[in-house]
C-alpha positions in Angstrom: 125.7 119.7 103.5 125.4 116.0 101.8 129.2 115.9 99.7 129.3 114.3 96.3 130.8 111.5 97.1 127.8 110.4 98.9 125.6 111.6 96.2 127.4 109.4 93.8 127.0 106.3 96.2 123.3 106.6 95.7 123.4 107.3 92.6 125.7 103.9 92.0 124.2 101.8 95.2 121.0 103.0 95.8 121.4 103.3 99.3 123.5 105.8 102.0 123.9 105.3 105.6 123.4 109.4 107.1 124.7 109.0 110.7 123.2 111.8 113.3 121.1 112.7 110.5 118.5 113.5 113.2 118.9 115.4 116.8 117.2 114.4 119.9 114.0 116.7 118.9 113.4 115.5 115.6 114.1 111.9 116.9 111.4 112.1 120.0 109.2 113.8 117.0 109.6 110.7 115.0 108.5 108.1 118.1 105.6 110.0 118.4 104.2 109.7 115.0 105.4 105.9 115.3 103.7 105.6 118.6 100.5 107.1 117.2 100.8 105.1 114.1 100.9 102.3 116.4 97.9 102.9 118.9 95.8 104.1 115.6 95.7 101.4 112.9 94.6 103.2 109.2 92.8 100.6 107.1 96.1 99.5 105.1 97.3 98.2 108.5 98.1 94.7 108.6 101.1 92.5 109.2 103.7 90.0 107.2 103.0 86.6 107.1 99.8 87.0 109.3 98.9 83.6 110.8 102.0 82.5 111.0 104.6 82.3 113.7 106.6 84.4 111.8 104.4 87.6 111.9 104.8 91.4 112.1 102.7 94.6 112.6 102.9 96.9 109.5 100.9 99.5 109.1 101.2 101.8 105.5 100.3 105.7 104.9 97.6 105.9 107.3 94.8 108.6 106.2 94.0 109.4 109.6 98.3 110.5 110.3 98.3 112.3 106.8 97.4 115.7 108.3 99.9 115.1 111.3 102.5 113.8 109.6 102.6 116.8 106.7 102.4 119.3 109.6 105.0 117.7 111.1 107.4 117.3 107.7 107.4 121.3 107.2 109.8 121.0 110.5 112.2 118.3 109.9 115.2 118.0 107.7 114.3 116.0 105.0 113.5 118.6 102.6 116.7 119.5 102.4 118.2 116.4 103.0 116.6 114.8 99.8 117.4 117.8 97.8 120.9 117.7 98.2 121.2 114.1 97.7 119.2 114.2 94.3 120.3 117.8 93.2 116.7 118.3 92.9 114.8 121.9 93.4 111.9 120.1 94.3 110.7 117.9 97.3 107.3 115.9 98.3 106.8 114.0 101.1 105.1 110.8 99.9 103.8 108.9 103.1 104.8 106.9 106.2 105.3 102.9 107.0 105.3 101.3 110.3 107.1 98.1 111.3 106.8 96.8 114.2 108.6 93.5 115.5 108.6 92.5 119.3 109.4 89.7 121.5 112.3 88.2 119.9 109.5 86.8 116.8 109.9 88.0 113.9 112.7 86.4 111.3 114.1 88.2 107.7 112.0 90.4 105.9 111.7 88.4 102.3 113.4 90.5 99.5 111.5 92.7 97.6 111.6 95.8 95.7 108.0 98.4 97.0 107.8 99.2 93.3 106.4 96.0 92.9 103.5 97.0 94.8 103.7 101.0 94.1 103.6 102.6 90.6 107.1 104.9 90.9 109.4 105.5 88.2 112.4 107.9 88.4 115.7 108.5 90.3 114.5 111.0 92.8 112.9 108.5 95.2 113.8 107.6 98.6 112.8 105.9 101.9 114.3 107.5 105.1 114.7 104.4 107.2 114.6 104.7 110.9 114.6 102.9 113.5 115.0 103.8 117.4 117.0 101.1 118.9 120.8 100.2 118.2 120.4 97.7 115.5 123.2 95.3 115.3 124.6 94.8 111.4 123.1 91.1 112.2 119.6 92.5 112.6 119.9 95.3 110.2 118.2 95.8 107.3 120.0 94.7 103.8 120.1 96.2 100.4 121.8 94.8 97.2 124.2 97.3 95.7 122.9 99.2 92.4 119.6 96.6 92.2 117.7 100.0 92.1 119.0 100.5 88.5 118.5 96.7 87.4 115.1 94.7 87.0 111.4 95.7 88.4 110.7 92.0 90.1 107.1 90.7 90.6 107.3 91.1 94.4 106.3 88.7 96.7 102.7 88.2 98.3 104.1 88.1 101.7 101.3 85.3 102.8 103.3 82.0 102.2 106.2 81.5 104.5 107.4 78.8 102.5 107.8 80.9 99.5 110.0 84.1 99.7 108.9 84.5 95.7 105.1 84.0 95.5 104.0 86.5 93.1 102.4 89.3 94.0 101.0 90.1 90.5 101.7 87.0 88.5 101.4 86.7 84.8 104.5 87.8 82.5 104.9 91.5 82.6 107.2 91.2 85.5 109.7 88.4 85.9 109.7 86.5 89.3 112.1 87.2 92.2 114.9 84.9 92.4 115.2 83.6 95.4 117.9 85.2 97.1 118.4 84.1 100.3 118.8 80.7 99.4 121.1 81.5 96.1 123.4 83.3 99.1 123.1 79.8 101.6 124.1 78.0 98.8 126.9 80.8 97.8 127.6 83.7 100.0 129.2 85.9 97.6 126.0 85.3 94.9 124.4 88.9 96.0 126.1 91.8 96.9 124.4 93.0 99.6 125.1 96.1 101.2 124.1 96.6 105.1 125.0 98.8 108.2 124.7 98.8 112.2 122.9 101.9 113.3 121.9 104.0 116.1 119.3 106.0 116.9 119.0 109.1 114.7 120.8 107.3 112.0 118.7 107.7 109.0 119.0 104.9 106.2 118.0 105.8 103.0 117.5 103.9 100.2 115.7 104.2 96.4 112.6 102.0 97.0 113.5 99.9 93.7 116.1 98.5 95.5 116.0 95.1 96.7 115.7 94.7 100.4 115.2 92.5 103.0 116.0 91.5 106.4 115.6 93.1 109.7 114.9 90.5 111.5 114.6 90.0 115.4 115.5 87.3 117.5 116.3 86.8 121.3 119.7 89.0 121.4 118.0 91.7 119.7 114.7 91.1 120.5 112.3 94.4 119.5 112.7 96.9 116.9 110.7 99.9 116.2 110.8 101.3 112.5 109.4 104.0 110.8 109.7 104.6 106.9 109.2 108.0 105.7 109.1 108.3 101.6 109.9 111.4 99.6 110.2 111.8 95.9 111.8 114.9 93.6 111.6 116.7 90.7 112.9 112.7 88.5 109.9 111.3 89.9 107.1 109.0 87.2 104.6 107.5 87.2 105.0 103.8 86.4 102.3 102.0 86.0 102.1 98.4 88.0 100.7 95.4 85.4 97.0 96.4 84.2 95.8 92.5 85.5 97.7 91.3 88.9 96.2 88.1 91.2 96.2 90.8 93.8 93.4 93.5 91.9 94.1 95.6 94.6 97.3 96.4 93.4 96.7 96.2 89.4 98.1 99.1 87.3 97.8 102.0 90.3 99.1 100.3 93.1 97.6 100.3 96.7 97.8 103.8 97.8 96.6 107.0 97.0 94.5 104.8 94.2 92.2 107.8 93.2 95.5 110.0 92.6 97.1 107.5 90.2 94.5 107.3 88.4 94.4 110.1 86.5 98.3 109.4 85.5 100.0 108.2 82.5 102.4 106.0 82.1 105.6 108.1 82.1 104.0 111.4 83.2 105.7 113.1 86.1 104.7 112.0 89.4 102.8 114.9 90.9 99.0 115.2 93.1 98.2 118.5 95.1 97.5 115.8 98.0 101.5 115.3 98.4 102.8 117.6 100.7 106.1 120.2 99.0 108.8 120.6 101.0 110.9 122.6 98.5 
């Protein structure tokens, strides 16, 4: 049973730390949809910063898991979870990310919020982090406190690593991201950023228009494994991302489930028969 006092911290912060969220079972369950994920690249499969010394293996909602992975959702937790932590009667599993960094090569994560790239609008969203080493707070992934409530960003293209705020969609519907990492090199107390060690079966969640970043690994913590499972409830929109983006890929329905979105409204409730209910 979640208590209210972690209800409100979401609410307020837009992210909880659930610690032992997951037993051993549901824990092995999760590495295997990771490992599969991993030895079976779906066609949104392709890396940060690609190129570069500074990339990472990311793979996002792969078609070819989809059948797995909502088989495998009717047995694990997170229906409840999520419905406990929202107050919501309802539950849908969204879809899964991958992240994969290894061999001590892979820095920070640039800040962003995912919907600057997805088209979600509402309170009852989350992303149920985990990850299956022990991650040191140094290494762990950061949030800033109650950004989920604040601005929608223009997120960054992820392609220049001399530019933590290229924009994704450019244009003026969305204002740039600030550059946050170097506001908090300049002044440490700038941001307040919100962040956790963890341990296997922790489960992070936070509200994916949060700003986040981070995660990086280096040669004291040199490989982490991540999988990101997203769920959204009963206060769940559609948002619609800007109607012309450099990246048309990503104009007005985002990247996923593009055939789905379609057919939404700005401000409609987000709902498609090919989301799996959990409650």
């Amino acid at each position: 049973m979640i208590q209210e006092s972690l209800r409100q911290r979401y609410r307020e912060d837009g992210a909880v730390l659930l610690r032992g969220a997951l037993n051993k079972e549901q824990l092995a369950r999760c590495r295997e949809a990771l490992d599969w994920g991993a030895a079976n690249p779906g066609p949104n499969a392709s890396g940060m910063l690609v190129g570069t010394e500074h990339q990472s293996f990311v793979d996002n909602s792969n078609p070819a898991a989809k059948p797995r992975l909502d088989a495998m959702m009717a047995d694990m937790p997170f229906g409840q979870l999520f419905a406990e932590l929202w107050g919501s009667k309802h539950v849908w599993y969204f879809a899964e990310e991958i992240f994969l960094k290894t061999g001590g090569i892979g820095p920070r994560t640039f800040w962003h919020q995912d919907t600057s790239y997805l088209p979600w609008g509402g309170s009852h969203w989350g992303n149920a982090w985990i990850s299956f080493e022990s991650v040191p707070k140094s290494n762990a992934l950061e949030i800033v406190r109650g950004s989920h409530l604040g601005t929608r960003y223009d997120g960054p293209t992820f392609r220049d690593p001399n530019d933590p705020t290229d924009p994704l969609h450019g244009g003026d519907v969305l204002p740039r991201l600030p550059d946050i990492e170097a506001e908090r090199k300049a002044n440490p107390g700038a941001w307040d950023v919100l962040s956790w060690a963890t341990e296997p079966g922790d489960v992070l969640v936070l509200h994916p228009n949060s700003l986040h970043g981070g995660a990086a690994v280096d040669t004291a913590f040199p490989d982490r494994h991540t999988i990101v499972f997203r769920f959204f409830g009963d206060d769940a929109t559609f948002h619609p991302l800007p109607a012309v983006s450099r990246a048309p890929g990503f104009a007005r329905n985002g990247m996923l489930f593009q055939k789905e979105m379609a057919r939404l409204e700005g401000g409609e409730p987000f709902r498609s028969p090919i989301f799996q209910q959990l409650r």
